[in-house]
C-alpha positions in Angstrom: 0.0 0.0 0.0 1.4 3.2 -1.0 1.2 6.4 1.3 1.9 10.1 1.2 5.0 10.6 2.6 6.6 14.0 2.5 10.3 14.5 2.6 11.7 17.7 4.2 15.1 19.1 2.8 16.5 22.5 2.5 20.0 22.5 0.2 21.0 25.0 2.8 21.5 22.5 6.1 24.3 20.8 3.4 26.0 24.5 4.3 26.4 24.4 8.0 30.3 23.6 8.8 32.5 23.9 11.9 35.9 24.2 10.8 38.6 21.4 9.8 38.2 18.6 12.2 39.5 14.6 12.1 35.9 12.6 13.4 35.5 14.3 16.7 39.1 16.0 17.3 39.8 19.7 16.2 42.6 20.0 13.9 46.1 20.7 14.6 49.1 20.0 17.3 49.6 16.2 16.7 46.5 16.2 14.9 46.9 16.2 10.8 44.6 18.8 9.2 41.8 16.4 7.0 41.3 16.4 2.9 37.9 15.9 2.9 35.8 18.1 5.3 37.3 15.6 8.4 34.1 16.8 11.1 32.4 13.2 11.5 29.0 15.3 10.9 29.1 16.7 7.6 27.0 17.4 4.7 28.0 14.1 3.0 25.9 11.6 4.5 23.2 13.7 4.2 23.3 15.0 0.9 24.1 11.4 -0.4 21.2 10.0 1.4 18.9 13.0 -0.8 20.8 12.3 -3.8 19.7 8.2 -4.0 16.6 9.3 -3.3 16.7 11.4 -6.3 18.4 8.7 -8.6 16.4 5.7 -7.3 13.5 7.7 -8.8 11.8 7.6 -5.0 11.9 10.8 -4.5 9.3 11.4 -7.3 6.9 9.2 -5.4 7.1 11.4 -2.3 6.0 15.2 -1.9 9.3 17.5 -1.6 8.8 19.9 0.5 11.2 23.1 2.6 10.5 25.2 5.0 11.0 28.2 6.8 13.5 28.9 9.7 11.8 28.7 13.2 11.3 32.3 14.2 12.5 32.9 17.6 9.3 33.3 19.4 9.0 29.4 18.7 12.5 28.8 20.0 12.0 30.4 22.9 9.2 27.7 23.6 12.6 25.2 24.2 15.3 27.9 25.0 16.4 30.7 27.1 16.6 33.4 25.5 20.3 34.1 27.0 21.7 30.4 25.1 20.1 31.8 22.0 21.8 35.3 22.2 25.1 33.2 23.0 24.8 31.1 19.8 24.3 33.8 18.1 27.0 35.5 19.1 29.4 32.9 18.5 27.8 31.9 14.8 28.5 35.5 13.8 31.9 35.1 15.4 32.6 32.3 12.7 34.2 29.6 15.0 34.7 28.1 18.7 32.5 25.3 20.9 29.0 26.2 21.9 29.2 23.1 24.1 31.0 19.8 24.6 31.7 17.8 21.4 29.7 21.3 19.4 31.8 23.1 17.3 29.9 25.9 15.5 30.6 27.7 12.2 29.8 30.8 10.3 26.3 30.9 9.7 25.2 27.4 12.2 22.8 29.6 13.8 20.3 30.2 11.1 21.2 27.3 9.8 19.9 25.6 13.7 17.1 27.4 12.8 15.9 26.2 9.3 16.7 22.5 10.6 14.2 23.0 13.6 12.0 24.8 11.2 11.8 21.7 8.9 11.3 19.5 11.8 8.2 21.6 13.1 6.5 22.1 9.5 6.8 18.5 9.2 5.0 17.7 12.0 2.5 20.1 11.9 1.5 18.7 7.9 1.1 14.7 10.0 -0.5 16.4 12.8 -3.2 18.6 10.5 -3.4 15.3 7.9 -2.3 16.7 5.2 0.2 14.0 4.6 0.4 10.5 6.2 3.8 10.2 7.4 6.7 12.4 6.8 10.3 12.4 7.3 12.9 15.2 7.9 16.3 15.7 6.7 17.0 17.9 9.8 20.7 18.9 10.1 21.9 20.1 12.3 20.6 17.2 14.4 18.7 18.0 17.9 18.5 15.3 20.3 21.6 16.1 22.5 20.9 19.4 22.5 19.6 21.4 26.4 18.0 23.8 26.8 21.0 25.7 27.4 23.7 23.7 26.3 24.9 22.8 22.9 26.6 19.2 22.7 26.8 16.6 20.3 27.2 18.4 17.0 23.4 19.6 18.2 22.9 23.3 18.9 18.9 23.2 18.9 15.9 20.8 20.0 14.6 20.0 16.7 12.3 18.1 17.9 11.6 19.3 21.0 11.0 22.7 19.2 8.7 21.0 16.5 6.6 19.5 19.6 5.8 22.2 21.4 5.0 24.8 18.8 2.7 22.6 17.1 1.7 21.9 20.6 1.1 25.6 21.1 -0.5 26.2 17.5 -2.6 22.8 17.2 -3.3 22.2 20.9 -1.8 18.8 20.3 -1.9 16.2 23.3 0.3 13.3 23.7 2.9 12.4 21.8 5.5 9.6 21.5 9.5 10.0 20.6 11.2 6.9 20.0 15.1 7.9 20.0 17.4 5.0 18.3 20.1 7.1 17.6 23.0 5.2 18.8 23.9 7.5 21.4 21.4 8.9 23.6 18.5 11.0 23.4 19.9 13.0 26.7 18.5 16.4 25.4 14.8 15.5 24.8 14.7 13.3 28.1 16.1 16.5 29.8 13.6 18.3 28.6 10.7 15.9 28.9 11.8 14.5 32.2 9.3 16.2 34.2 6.1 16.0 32.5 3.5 13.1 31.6 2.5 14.7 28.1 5.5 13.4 26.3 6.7 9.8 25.9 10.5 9.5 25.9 11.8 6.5 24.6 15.7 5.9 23.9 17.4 2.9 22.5 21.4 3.4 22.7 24.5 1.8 22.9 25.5 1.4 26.4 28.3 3.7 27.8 28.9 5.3 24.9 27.3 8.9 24.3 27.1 10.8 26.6 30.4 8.8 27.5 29.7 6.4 30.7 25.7 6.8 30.2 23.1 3.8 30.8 20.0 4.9 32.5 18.0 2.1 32.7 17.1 3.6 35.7 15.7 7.2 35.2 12.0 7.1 33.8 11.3 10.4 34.6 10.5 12.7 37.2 7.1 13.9 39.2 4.4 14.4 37.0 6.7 12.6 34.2 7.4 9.1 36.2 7.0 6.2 33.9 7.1 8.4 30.7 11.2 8.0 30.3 12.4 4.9 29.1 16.0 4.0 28.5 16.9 0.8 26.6 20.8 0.8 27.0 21.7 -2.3 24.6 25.4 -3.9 24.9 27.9 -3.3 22.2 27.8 -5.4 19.0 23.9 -5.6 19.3 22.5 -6.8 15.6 19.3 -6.5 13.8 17.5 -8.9 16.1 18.1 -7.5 19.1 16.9 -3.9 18.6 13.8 -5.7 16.7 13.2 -7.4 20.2 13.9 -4.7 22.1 11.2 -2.5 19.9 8.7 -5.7 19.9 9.2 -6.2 23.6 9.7 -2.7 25.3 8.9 -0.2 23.0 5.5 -1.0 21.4 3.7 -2.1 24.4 4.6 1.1 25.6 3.6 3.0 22.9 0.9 0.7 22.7 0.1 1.9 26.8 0.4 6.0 26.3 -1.7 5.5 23.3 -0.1 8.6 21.6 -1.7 11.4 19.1 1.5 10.8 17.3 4.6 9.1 16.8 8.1 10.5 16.1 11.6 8.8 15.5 14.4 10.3 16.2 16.3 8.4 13.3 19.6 7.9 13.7 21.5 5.4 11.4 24.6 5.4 13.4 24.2 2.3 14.6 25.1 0.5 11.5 27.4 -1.8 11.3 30.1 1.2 9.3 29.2 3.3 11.4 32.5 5.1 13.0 30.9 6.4 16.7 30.0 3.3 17.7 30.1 -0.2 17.8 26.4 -1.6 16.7 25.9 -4.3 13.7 22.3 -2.9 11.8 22.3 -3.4 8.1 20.1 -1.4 6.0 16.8 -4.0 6.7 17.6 -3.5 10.4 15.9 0.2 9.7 13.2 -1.0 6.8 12.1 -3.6 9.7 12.2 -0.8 12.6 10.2 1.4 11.0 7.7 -0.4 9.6 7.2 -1.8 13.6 6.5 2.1 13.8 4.4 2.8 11.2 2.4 -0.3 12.2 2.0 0.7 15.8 1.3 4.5 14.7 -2.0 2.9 12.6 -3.0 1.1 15.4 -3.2 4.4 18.0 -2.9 7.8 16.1 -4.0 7.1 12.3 -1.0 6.1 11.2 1.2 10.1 12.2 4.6 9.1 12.1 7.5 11.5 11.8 11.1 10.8 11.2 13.6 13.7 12.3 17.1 12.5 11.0 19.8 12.7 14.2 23.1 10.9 13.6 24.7 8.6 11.2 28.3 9.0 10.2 29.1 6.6 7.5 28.8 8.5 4.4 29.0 5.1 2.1 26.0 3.5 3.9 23.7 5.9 5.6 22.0 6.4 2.2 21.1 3.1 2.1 19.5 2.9 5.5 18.0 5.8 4.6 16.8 4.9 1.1 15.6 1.8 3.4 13.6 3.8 5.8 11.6 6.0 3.3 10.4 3.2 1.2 8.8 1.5 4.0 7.4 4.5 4.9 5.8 5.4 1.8 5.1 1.8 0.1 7.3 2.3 -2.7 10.2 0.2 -3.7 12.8 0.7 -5.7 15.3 -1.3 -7.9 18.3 -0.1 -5.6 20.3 -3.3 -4.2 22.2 -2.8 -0.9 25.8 -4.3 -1.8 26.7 -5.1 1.3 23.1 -6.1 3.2 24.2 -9.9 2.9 27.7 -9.4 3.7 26.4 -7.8 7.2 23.7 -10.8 7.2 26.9 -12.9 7.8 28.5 -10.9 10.4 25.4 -10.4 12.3 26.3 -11.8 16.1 26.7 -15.6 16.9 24.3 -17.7 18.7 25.8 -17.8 22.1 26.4 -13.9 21.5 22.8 -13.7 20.2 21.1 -15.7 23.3 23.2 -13.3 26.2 21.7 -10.2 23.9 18.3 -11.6 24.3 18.7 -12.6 27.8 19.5 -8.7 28.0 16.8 -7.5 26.4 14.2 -10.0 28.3 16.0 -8.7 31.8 15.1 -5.3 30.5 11.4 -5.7 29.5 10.9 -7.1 32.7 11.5 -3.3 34.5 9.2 -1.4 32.2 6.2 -5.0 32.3 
């Protein structure tokens, strides 16, 4: 069954740079200036993912659609206004660290802003039904991001942002973010922490982002207790594991909050290339996650799903998780072949590694039962 999906780009968010890095290191001292544009999160991954959409013929099948920057009144809904004069300041300066691991670069600010823009615009067209399912090319990412701290490459709350001004436009209710970034969603569950409204869901590599991080055991505080889960999975978890995980933990609570909406914070850094962490999904790991999420948004909220694209550093693959992604959301497939999906088939981990991983997962489920 085919659907309208929408895809939300801007050429611009392709522009956003923060000086010559190598991965995560600034250049320089005993650190060898890059070729290429060196800063793990660039524009390549990104505009690679948009440019097999294009060539695949997919992207003909979906509705194309920018949007404006998120004026400040809307920002302000997320962020002091003090962090946002800061940022500011140091975008117009051109260079420097607007928080830990968040190197900023002429121009990131209102470049911040149209990727929260595109976030919210996107959410309000699922919310209002004027599409079925959407999916934003959001960059930079958000879901490290506080509300008065950069960190992570992420210098705004996409969407956070996108939440609560359709929240404050649409008077929407509940809604359900289901982070499986590889690294954790600390920025929305910061933000969320306190209040029943918002589901926060994370499914992350253990210990790895923010460095030392598990938190199986915050779910959230006062009115928000119960509505923060964390899912830390052990390194070298594979396609079946996060499938469990989701089948086991995360739709029966979706499934429980019965949200007005579902959004992914869609990371595809825990593919198997990926160089920030250590995970083993192929390209059919995402097709398979996110059709558990479009199937579970049918069930409670008429089908409103949004996916706001977070990490993913492997320029030669994320397209093809990506590609992956938007096909099972719209119902249209293409004749692109992923040339290495059965070579990660192989690799996938052994059966003694498998049955720990689902021992792990089942240990887990049992908390949140």
């Amino acid at each position: 069954m085919t659907r309208r999906t929408a895809f939300y780009t801007d050429e611009l968010t392709f522009w956003h740079h923060s000086g010559p890095h190598v991965v995560t290191l600034p250049a320089g001292g005993w650190v060898q200036v890059p070729n290429g544009a060196g800063l793990a999160e660039s524009p390549e991954s990104k505009r690679r993912l948009k440019n097999l959409l294009t060539v695949s013929g997919l992207e003909t099948k979906l509705i194309v659609r920018t949007a404006p920057p998120l004026e400040r009144e809307d920002l302000l809904r997320v962020h002091p206004a003090a962090y946002l004069d800061g940022l500011k300041e140091l975008s117009d300066l051109g260079h420097g660290y607007a928080g830990p691991s968040a190197p900023i670069g002429p121009g990131s600010y209102e470049i911040a802003c149209l990727s929260a823009g595109l976030a919210t615009a996107a959410l309000d067209a699922v919310v209002m039904g004027e599409i079925d399912n959407a999916y934003s090319l959001s960059r930079p990412p958000g879901h490290h991001c506080l509300p008065d701290q950069a960190m992570g490459f992420c210098f705004l709350a996409n969407i956070a942002l996108a939440i609560e001004t359709v929240k404050a436009r649409r008077g929407l209710g509940r809604v359900a973010v289901v982070d499986w970034d590889v690294h954790h969603g600390n920025g929305t569950q910061k933000i969320y922490e306190e209040r029943g409204d918002v589901l926060t869901i994370s499914l992350h590599q253990e210990n790895c982002f923010p460095p030392g991080y598990s938190g199986v055991e915050d779910r959230g505080i006062g009115a928000g207790l119960g509505t923060n889960i964390n899912i830390p999975l052990p390194a070298g978890s594979g396609h079946t594991t996060y499938l469990r995980a989701l089948e086991t933990i995360v739709v029966p609570a979706l499934e429980s909050f019965r949200p007005e909406v579902i959004i992914v914070a869609c990371g595809f850094d825990a593919s198997a290339l990926d160089p920030l962490a250590r995970m083993q999904l192929h390209s059919d790991s995402y097709r398979e996650m996110i059709r558990l999420m479009r199937q579970a948004a049918e069930r409670l909220c008429g089908g409103k799903l949004l996916a706001v694209h977070e990490g993913g550093y492997s320029e030669a693959y994320v397209p093809f998780c990506g590609l992956a992604t938007i096909e099972e959301m719209s119902g249209h497939r293409t004749e692109v072949i992923d040339p290495l999906l059965d070579f990660m088939i192989l690799q996938q981990p052994g059966e003694k590694t498998q049955a720990s991983q689902d021992n792990w997962v089942d240990d887990l489920a049992k908390l949140f039962a």
